[in-house]
N, C-alpha and C positions, 0 to 999 in steps of 0.2 A: 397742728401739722397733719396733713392729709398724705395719709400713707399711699393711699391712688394713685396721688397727684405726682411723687417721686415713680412709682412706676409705670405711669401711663405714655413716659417717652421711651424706654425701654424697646417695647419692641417694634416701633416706629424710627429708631433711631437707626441709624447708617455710620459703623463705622469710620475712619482713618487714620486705618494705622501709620503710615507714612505722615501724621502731624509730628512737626518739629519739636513745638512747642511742649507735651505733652508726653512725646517720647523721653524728652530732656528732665520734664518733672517728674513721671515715674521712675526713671532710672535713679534720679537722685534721692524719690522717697525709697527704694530698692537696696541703695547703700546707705543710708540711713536708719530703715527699719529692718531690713532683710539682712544684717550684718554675719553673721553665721550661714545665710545661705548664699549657692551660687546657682542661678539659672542659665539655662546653653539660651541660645538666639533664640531660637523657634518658641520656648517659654515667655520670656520676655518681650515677644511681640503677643501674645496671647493677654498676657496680664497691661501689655499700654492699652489693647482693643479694650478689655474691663474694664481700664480706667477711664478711657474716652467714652463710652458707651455709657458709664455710670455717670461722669462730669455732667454728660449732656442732656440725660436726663434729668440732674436736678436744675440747669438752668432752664429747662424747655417748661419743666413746671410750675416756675414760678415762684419756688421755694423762697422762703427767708434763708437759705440753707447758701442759696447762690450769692447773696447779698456780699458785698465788698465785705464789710465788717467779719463774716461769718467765714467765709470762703477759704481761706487759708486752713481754719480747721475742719471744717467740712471737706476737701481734700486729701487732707491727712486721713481722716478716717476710713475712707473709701478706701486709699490707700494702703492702708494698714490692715484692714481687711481683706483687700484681694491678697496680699503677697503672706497671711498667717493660714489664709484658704490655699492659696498654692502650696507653701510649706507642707502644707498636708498633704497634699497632693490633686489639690481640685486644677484641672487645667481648662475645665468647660466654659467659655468667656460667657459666656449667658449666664452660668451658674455664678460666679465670680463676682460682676455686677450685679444681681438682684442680691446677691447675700451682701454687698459690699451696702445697696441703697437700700436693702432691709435696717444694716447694722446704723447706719445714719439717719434710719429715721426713728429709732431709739433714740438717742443722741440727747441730750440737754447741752446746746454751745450755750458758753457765755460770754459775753462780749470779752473781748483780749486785751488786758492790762495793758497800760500804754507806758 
């Protein structure tokens, strides 16, 4: 796993925040993993940009990370990273996403039990 290669779309990458699709899946990693906390709007549009800006990063690399197989947890961990870095109080979207694609490229997935 080339740790470069997760962040080399990083800062080439272009938010949108306004994705449906992705606003819908952070919100629901949010009440999911976030269950003790609450964020106002302006938070929660912060941490979907993390997540969009991280997603797209590991697809644009190429990663095994993006793979069908993989991708539901590769997701989650992003995930769970940007909103345990919020909790704390990081609200810097840049900061958010490199620590969310640092923490996934630790990561050992293993394929998901069928």
């Amino acid at each position: 796993m080339q740790i470069g290669g997760l962040f080399s779309g990083l800062v080439s990458c272009h938010t949108e925040l306004g994705s449906a699709g992705h606003v819908g899946a952070m919100r629901t990693f949010i009440k999911k993993l976030g269950k003790d906390t609450v964020f106002d709007p302006e938070d929660v549009t912060i941490l979907v940009g993390a997540f969009d800006t991280a997603w797209k990063s590991v697809q644009a690399s190429g990663s095994e990370y993006s793979a069908e197989r993989f991708a539901t947890q590769a997701r989650e961990i992003l995930a769970k990273h940007i909103i345990d870095a919020a909790e704390h109080g990081e609200r810097d979207q840049r900061q958010l996403a490199a620590g969310a694609l640092l923490k996934l490229s630790h990561s050992n997935l293993k394929f998901p039990s069928k």
